[in-house]
C-alpha positions in Angstrom: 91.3 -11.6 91.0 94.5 -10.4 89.0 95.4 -8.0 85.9 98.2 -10.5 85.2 100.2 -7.5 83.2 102.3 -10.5 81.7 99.4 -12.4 80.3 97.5 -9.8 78.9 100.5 -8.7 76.8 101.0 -12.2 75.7 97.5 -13.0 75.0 97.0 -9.6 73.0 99.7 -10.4 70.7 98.1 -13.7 70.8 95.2 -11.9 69.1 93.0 -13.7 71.8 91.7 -11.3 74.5 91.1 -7.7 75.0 93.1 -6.3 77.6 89.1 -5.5 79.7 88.8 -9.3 79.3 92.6 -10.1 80.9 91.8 -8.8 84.2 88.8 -10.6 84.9 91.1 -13.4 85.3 91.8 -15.7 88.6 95.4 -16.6 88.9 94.3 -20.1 88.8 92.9 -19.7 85.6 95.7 -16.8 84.6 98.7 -18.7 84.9 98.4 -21.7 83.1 96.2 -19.6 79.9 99.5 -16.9 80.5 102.2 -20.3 79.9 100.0 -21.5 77.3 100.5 -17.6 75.4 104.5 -18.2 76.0 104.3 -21.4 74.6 102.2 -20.6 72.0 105.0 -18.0 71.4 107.7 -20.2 70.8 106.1 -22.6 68.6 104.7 -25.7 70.8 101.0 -25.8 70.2 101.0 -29.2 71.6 102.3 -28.4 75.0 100.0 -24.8 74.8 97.5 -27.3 74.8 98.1 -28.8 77.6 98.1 -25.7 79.6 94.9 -24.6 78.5 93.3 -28.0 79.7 94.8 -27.4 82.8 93.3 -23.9 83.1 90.0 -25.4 82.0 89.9 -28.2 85.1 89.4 -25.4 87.5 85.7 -25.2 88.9 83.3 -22.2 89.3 84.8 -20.9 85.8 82.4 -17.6 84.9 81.6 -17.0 81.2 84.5 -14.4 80.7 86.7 -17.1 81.6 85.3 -20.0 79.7 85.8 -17.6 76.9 89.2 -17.1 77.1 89.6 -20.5 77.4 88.3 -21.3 73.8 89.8 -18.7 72.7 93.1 -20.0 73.4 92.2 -23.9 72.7 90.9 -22.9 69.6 94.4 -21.0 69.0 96.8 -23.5 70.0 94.2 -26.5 68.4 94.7 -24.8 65.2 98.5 -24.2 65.5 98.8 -27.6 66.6 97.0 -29.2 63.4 94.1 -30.1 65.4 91.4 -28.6 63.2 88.2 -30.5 65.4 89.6 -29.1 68.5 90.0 -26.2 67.4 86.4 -25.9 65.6 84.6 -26.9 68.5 86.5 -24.6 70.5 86.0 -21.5 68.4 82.1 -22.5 67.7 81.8 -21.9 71.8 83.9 -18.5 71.8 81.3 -17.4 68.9 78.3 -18.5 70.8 78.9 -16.9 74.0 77.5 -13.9 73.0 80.4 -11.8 74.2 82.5 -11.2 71.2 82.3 -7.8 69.5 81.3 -7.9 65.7 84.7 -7.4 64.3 85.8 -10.7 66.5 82.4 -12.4 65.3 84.1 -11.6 61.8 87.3 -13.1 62.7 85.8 -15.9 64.4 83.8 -17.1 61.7 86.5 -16.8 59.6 88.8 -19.1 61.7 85.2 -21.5 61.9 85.0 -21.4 57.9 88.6 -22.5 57.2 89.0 -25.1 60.0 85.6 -27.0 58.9 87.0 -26.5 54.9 90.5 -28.5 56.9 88.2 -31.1 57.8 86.5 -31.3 54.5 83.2 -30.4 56.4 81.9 -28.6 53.4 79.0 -28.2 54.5 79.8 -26.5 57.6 82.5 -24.7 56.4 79.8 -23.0 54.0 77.8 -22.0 56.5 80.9 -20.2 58.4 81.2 -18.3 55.6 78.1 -17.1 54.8 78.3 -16.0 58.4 81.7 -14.0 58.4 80.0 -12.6 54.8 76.5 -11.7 56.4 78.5 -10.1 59.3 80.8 -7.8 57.0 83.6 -9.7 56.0 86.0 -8.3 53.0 88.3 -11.3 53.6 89.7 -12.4 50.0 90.9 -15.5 51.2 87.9 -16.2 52.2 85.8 -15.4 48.8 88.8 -17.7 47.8 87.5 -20.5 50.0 84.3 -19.8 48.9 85.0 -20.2 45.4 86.4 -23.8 46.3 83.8 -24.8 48.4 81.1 -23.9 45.6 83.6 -25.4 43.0 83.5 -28.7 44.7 79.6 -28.6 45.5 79.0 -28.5 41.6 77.2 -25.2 42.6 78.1 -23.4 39.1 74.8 -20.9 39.4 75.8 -19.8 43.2 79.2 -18.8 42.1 77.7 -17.2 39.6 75.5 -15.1 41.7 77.6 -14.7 44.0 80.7 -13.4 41.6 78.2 -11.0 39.5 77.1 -9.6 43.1 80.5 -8.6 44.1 81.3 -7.3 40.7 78.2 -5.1 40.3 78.7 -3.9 44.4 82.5 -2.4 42.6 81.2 -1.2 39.5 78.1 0.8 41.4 80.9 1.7 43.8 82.8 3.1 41.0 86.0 0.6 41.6 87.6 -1.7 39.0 86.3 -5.5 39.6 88.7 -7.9 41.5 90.0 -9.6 38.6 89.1 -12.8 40.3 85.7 -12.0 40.6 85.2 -11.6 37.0 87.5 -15.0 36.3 85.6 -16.9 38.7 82.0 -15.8 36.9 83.2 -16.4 33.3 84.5 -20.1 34.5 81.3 -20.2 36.1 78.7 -19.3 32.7 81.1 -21.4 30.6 80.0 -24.4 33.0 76.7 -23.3 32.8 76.6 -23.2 29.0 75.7 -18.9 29.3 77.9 -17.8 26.4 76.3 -14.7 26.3 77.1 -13.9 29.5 80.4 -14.9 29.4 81.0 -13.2 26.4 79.8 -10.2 28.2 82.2 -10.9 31.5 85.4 -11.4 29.4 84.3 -7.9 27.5 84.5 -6.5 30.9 87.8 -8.7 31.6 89.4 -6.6 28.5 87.9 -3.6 29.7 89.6 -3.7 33.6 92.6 -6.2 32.8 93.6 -6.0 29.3 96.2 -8.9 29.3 96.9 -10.5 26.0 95.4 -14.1 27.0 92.0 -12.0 28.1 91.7 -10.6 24.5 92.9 -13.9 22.9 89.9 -15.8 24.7 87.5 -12.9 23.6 88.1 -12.6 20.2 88.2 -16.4 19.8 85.0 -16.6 21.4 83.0 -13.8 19.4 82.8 -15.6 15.8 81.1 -18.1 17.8 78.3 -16.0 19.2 74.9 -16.7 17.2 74.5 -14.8 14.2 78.1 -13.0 14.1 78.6 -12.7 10.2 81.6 -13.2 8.3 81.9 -9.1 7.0 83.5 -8.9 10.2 86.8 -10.8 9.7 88.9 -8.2 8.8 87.7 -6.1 12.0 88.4 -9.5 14.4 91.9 -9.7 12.7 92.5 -6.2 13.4 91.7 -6.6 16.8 94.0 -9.5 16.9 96.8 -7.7 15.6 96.4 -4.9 17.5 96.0 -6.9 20.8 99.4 -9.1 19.9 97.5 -11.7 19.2 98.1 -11.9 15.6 101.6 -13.7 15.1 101.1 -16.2 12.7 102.6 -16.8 8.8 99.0 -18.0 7.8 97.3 -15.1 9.9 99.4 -12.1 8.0 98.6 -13.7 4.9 94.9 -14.4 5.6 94.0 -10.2 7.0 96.4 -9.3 3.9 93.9 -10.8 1.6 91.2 -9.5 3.4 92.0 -6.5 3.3 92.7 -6.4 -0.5 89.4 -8.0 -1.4 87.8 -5.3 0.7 90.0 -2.5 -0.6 92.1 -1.9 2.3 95.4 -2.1 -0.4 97.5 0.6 1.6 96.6 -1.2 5.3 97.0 -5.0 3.0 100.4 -3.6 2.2 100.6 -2.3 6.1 100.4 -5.4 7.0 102.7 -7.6 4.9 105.3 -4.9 5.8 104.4 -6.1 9.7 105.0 -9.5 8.6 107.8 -9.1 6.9 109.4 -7.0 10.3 108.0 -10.0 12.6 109.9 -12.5 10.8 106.4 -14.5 10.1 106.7 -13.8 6.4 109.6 -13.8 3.3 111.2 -16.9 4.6 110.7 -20.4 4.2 109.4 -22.4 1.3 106.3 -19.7 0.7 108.4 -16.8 0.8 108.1 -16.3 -2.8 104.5 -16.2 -2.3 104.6 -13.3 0.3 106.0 -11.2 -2.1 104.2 -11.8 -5.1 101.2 -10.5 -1.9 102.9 -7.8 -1.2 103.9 -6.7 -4.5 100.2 -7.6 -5.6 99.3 -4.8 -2.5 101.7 -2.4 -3.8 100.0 -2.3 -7.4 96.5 -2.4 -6.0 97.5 0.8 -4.0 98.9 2.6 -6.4 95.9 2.0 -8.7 93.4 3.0 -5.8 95.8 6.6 -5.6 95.3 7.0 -8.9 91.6 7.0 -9.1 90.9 8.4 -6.4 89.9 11.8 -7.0 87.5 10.2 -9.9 85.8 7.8 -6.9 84.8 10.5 -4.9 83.6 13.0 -7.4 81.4 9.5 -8.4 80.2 9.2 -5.1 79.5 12.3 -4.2 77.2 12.6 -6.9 75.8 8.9 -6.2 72.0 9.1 -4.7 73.1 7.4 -1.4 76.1 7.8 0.4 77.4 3.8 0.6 80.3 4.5 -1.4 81.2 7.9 0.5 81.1 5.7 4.0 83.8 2.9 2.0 86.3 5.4 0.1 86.0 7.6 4.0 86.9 4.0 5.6 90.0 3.6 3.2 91.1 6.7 3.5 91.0 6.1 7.1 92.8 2.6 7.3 95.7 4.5 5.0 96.6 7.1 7.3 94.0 10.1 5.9 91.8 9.4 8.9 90.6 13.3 9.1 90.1 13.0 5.7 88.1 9.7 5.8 85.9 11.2 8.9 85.1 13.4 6.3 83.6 11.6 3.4 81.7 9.4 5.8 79.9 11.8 7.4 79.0 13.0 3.9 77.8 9.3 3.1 75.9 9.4 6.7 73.9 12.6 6.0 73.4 11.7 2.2 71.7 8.7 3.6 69.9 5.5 2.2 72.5 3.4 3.3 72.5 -0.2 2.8 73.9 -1.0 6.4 73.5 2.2 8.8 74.9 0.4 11.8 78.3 -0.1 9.7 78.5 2.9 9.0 78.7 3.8 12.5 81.2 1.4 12.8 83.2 2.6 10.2 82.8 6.2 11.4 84.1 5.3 14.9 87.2 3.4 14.2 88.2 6.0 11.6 88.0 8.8 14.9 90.2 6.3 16.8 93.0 6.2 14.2 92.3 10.0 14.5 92.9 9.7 18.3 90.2 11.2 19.2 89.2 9.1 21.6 85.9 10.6 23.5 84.1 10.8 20.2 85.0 7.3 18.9 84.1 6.0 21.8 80.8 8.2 22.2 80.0 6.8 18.4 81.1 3.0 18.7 79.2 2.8 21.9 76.1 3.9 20.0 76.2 1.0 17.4 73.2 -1.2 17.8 72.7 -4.8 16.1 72.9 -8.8 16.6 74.9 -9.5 13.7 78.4 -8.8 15.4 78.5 -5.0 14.3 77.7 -4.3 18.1 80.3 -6.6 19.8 83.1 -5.2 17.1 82.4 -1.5 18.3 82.3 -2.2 21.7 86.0 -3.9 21.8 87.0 -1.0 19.0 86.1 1.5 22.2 87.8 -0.8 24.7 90.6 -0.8 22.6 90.4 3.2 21.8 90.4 3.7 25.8 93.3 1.7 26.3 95.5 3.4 23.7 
């Protein structure tokens, strides 16, 4: 027997052997496994090869040896492009029964991706639901995964598996890998869930606020079942605060909105933003923009003037509906304190027409406050199918992220 101070050192950078393993090796066995390592080294895998059958030929090999063996074929196999060599190979290192469990890991690894290589799906599968059972936190690996479910048509598994690893961060109290949360939103569209999907790209929002995440949400929500149209103004609002607003037609459209709901100081707000973007006064409608925006300017300056008459009305109405809108106005043109206010007023006066909006209202109006705790406390709180709920929640995504 021989340490073989040489080979050890090569095969440990090889990543193949433990340095216990290295001296249980016969020179006759050593040497050729030691030229195979140098080769290995300098980039012929082919020739590596052949040295390792040439250790392999010798008789009366022990189990340690046979090991180190595979090891090394499955090495220089996989260097060399020889995925089947190198498969079977690794298959006889893992069952030996002598590999510790962070080289099981690593082994089944290697197992998973030469199969995939062979496009033995099946088998490559099963490698890595072993390297996963056994601990693994490879990515490239949930990567391979991914594929390998992808191309089995096996939408529900990567579902499962996707919400798994996303509820192990969240209970771990870590952000979600973004890829995670992609690869279970791709999966529920394929599996016709909308809800749920609506639900995961809420969360995409939530932990990766890119412009194309909140594009995809917003677009989505006026789809959901029973999301009504009072809520237009609010998805545009979103839009234009996400940068996802950009269009001529688009300014002109929340504009309008917002006049026909009373808005006229954000209406004006907003054809002022279109008018600084570029997207409006120009081209063969730019006469039209104006007449909006002077249209916004008059309405405002009416709604100043009455003000103080509107409130003293509402305060003295018997429910507080018109003390929640006049609080929301105020709100949306810059008295948000102010607007707070009045709708608490309207909230406690009671006999409100839609209690949930009023919520709504009240929360947003904190936001433009800036104080965010509360308007996140209150939007969270808003309960209903009819889109109020999904509005609030984005309204505290978007207060957390501002």
């Amino acid at each position: 027997m021989t340490s073989l101070r040489a080979l050890t050192l090569a095969l440990l950078t090889a990543g193949c052997l433990s340095a216990v393993q290295a001296q249980s090796l016969r020179p006759e066995v050593g040497k050729p496994l030691q030229a195979a390592s140098e080769l290995l080294r300098a980039g012929k895998a082919k020739e590596a090869l052949a040295k390792v059958r040439e250790a392999d030929a010798v008789g009366g090999k022990s189990a340690q040896e046979q090991l180190m063996i595979d090891r090394m074929r499955g090495a220089a196999a996989q260097r060399a492009g020889d995925n089947a060599t190198a498969a079977q190979a690794f298959e006889s290192a893992f069952n030996s029964g002598k590999l510790s469990g962070g080289e099981q890991i690593q082994m089944a690894e290697s197992l998973a991706f030469a199969y995939s290589q062979l496009k033995d799906n099946a088998r490559a599968s099963q490698w890595v639901q072993k390297a996963l059972s056994l601990g693994s936190q490879s990515q490239q690996l949930k990567q391979l995964q991914a594929y390998l479910q992808g191309a089995s048509g096996d939408y529900n598994a990567i579902a499962k598996d996707a919400q798994g690893a996303i509820s192990a961060a969240e209970q771990a109290g870590r952000r979600p890998e973004e890829g995670d949360l992609l690869r279970l939103a791709d999966a529920q569209q394929r599996t016709n869930n909308a809800s749920g999907q609506f639900a995961t790209l809420e969360k995409l929002v939530a932990y990766y606020p890119k412009k194309d995440y909140w594009a995809a949400t917003l677009g989505r929500l006026p789809r959901k079942s029973g999301f009504s149209d009072r809520f237009s103004l609010d998805l545009m609002r979103l839009r234009l605060a996400t940068g996802n607003l950009t269009k001529t037609e688009e300014y002109m459209e929340m504009a309008q909105l917002a006049l026909q709901a009373g808005y006229a100081t954000e209406a004006k707000q907003i054809v002022e933003k279109g008018f600084a973007a570029g997207a409006l006064g120009t081209g063969a409608e730019a006469e039209r923009h104006k007449r909006l925006r002077d249209l916004a300017v008059k309405q405002e300056a009416e709604t100043a003037a009455s003000r103080d008459k509107d409130i003293a009305e509402a305060t003295a109405a018997k429910d507080g509906n018109a003390l929640v809108q006049l609080g929301s106005v105020l709100a949306a043109a810059g008295q948000p304190d102010k607007g707070i206010s009045l709708i608490e007023q309207g909230m406690a006066k009671g006999s409100l027409k839609r209690p949930e909006d009023a919520k709504l209202r009240l929360g947003r109006a904190m936001m433009l406050s800036k104080n965010k705790s509360k308007a996140q406390q209150t939007l969270r709180s808003v309960q209903g199918t009819d889109g109020v709920a999904d509005i609030a929640r984005l309204y505290a995504i978007l207060a957390g992220q501002s």
